[in-house]
N, C-alpha and C positions, 0 to 999 in steps of 0.2 A: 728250410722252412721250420719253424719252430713251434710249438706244442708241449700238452700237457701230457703228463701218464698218469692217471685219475687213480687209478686202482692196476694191482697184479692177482691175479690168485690163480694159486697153486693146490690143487686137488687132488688128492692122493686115490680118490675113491668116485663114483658116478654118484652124483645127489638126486638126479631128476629120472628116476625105471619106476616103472612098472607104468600104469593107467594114472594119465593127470588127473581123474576126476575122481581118485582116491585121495589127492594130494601129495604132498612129497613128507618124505621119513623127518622128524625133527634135527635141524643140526643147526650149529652157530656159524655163520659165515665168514666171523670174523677169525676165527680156527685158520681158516683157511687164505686168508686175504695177508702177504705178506708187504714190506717196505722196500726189500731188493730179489732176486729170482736169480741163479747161474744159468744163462742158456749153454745148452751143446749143438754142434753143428749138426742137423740131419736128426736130430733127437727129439727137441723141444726143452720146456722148462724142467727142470734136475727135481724130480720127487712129484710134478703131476701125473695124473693118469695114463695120459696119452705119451709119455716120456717113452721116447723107443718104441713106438707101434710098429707095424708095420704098413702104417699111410702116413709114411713119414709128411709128405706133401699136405696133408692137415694136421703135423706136431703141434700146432699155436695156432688159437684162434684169438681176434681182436675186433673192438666194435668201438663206435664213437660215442660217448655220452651224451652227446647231441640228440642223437635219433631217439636214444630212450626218453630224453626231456620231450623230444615231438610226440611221442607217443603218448605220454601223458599228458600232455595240453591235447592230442585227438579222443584219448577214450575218458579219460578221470575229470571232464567238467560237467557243468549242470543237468545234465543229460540225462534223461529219465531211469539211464539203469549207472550211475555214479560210482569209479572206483574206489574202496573202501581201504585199500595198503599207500595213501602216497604221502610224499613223493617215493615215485620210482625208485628206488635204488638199481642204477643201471649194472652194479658186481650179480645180482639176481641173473643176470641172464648167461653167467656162468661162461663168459669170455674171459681169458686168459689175461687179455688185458684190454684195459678202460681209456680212450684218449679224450681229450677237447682239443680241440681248434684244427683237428685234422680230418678231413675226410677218407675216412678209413674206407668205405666203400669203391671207393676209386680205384683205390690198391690192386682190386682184385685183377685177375692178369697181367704182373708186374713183376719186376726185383726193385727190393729200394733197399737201403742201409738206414740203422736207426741208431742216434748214439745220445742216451739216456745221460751222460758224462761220464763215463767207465770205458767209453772208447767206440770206435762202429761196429755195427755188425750188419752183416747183410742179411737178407731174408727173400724168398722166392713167395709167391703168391697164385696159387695155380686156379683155386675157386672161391667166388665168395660160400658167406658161412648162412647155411638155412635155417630159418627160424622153428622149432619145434610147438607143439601141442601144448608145452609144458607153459607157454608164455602166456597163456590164458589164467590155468592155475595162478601164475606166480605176479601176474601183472591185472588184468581185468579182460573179460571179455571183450574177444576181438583180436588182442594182440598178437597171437599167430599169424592171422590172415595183414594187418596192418603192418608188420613189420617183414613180410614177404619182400627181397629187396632192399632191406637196408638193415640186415642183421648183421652185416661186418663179412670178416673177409678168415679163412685157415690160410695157413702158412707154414716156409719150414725155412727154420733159420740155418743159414749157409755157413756161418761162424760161429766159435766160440766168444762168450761173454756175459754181460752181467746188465740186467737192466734196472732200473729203479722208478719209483715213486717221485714225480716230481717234475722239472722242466726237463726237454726234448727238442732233439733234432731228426729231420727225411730230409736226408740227401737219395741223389743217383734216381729215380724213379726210373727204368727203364718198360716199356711193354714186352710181355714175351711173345714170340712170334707162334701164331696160332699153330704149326706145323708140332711145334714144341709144345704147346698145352696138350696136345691130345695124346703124343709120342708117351709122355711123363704118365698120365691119369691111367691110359690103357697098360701102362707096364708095371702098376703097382700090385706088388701081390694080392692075392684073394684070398686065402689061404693060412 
């Protein structure tokens, strides 16, 4: 199936701490937003935050532009309290990466392989990804609770390789077998 990759970014630093209703620290997004990313297997993307953690199993998060565009046609029209930042810019909500035409949400409890044109790579998908507090700040009122369920999917990528900006392929989608979601989540360090 083929697909877009909207946006990557790569973030060396957390943008969205402390209290949303201070707002977030000034920074240019565009700093951050790259045209190609090196994944590593069990790492994530080469110079984000999360690169090497130790929940390897949420290295890479990814969400569908789609859902950001529903969001704004739900809260940013005539509406008595009207968002004031649009359109959305769906790289705000600080997923790894941006897709169209795929339903990223779906992924979640899967392996699929994704080959940007630089080759495949697999990826394991253990939980989708929770919307934060911060999507009020950064989007309009409401959007935490409205994007509850379709803020995309963490993941960890099972190969080494190189993704890019641009067209896209999922192949392989397999489901993992529920015995193995829990095995995987419960034996992630704590620590």
């Amino acid at each position: 199936m083929k697909f877009e990759i909207r946006s990557l970014l790569v973030s060396r630093v957390r943008r969205y701490d402390g209290r949303p209703a201070d707002g977030p620290a000034p920074y240019d997004i565009r700093d951050e937003l790259v045209e190609t990313a090196r994944v590593r297997a069990n790492k994530g993307l080469v110079g984000d935050r999360y690169f090497g953690s130790r929940f390897t199993f949420a290295a890479m998060s990814m969400i569908a532009a789609e859902k950001i565009e529903q969001l704004e046609r739900d809260l940013a029209g005539e509406g008595l309290f009207p968002a004031a930042n649009t359109p959305f810019d769906p790289a705000l909500a600080r997923r790894n990466l941006v897709t169209h035409g795929l339903d990223v949400d779906a992924l979640a409890r899967t392996t699929f392989t994704l080959d940007a044109g630089h080759g495949p790579i697999r990826f394991r998908s253990m939980t989708p990804a929770n919307p934060c507090a911060w999507l009020n700040t950064v989007y309009a009122s409401g959007a935490h609770q409205a994007m509850r369920g379709h803020a995309g999917i963490r993941c960890e990528p099972l190969d080494d390789g190189q993704l890019s900006v641009g067209p896209a392929r999922i192949v392989d989608i397999r489901p993992i077998p529920p015995e193995e979601l829990t095995r995987r989540i419960r034996s992630a360090p704590t620590s």
